[in-house]
N, C-alpha and C positions, 0 to 999 in steps of 0.2 A: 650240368648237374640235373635240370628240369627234364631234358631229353631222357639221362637214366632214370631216375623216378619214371615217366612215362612208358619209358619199356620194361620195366619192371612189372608196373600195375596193370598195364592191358595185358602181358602175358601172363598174371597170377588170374584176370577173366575169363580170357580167350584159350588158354592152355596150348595156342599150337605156334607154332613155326612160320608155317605157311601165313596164318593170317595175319599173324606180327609183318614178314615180309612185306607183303599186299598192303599194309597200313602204311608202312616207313617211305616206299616207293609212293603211295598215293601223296605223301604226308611231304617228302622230300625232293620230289623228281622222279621220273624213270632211270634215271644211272646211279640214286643214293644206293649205297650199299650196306646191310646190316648182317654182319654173323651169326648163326645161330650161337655158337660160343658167347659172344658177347651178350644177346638176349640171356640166357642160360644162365651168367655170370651177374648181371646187373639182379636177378630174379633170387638167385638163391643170394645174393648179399643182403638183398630187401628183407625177407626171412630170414635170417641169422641174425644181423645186427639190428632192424630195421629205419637203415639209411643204405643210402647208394653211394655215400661219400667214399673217398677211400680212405682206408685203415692210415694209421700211425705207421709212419717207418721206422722201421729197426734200427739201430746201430749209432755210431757219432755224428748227434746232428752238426749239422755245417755251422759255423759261428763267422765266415766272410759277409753273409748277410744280413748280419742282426740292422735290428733299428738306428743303436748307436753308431755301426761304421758306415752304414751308407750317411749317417746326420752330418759326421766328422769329414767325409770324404765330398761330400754335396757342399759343405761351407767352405772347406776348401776350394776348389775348383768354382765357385759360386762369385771367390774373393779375386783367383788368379784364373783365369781359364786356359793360360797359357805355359802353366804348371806341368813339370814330365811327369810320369807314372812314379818314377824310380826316385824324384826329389819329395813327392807328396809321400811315400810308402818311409822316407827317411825322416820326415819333418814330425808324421803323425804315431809313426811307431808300429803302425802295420804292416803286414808283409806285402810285397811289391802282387803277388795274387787278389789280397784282399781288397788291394785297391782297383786291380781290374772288374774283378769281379763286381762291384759298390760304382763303378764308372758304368760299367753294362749295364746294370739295374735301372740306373736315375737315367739312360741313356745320354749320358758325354760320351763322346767318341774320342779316346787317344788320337793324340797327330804327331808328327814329327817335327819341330823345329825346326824350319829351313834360314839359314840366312837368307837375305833378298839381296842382290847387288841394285841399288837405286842408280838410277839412271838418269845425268845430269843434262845439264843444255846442251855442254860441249859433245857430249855422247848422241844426243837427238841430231846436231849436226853431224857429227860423221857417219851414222845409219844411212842421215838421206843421202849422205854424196857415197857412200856404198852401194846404195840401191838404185841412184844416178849411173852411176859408175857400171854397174850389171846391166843396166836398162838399152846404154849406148854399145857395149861390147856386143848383146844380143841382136841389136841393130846390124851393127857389122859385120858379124861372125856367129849366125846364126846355129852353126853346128859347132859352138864351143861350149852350151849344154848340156852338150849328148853325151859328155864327157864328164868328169868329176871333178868339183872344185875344193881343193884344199885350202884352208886356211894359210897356211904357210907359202901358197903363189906357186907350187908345183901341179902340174896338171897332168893326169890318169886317165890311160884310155881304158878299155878291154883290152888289147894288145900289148900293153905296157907304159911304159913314162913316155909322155910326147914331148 
């Protein structure tokens, strides 16, 4: 906003193109780029309205963002963080959008659910004598690698079942 104000008023000084250019580049880098359009634009808003803000938009404003559904949608997820989209859009009465859209805001990121299979002793032991077990085959049968190991104990070349 301070940047338009800025090009507005040394262009209502200066009157040219060129020297607004020459300013923006001293002002921003050698590779900042400035439009003449855009100068042009920010200059006669300045005159007409005089702010550089922009206008009101037209039409149905969006009500997924009010104060209220992000408030509703924030203490939710605030309480359960582990909450789906689709059970908080049914619990609070808003549509499964509005919930995204009020997640995206306050930035919570949706996740999926995964179950975790927990992994017990007995599991820890059979891993290692699994990877015992590859360790000594490798040992022996060095070119039984190069080959494909399926879980089910059949083994795949390139050429076919061996």
């Amino acid at each position: 906003m301070q940047e338009r104000a800025q090009i507005a008023s040394r262009y209502e000084v200066w009157q040219s193109i060129v020297e607004m250019l020459r300013w923006w580049r001293n002002f921003n880098g050698p590779h900042a780029v400035l439009y003449p359009k855009t100068i042009k634009n920010c200059h006669s808003k300045l005159m007409k309205t005089g702010s550089v803000a922009d206008s009101k938009r037209t039409g149905r404003p969006s009500t997924s963002r009010s104060e209220e559904n992000i408030k509703i949608v924030r203490e939710m997820f605030t309480k359960s963080p582990y909450k789906s989209t689709c059970q908080a859009a049914r619990e609070s009465g808003l549509t499964w959008h509005t919930v995204m859209t009020a997640r995206k805001s306050i930035s919570f990121r949706p996740w999926k659910p995964h179950y975790c299979h927990e992994i017990t002793p007995v599991e820890c032991d059979r891993r290692m004598e699994y990877g015992e077990i590859m360790l000594r085959w490798h040992g022996d049968c060095s070119e039984l690698f190069d080959n494909v190991i399926w879980t089910d104990e059949a083994i795949f070349a390139r050429w076919g079942l061996c």
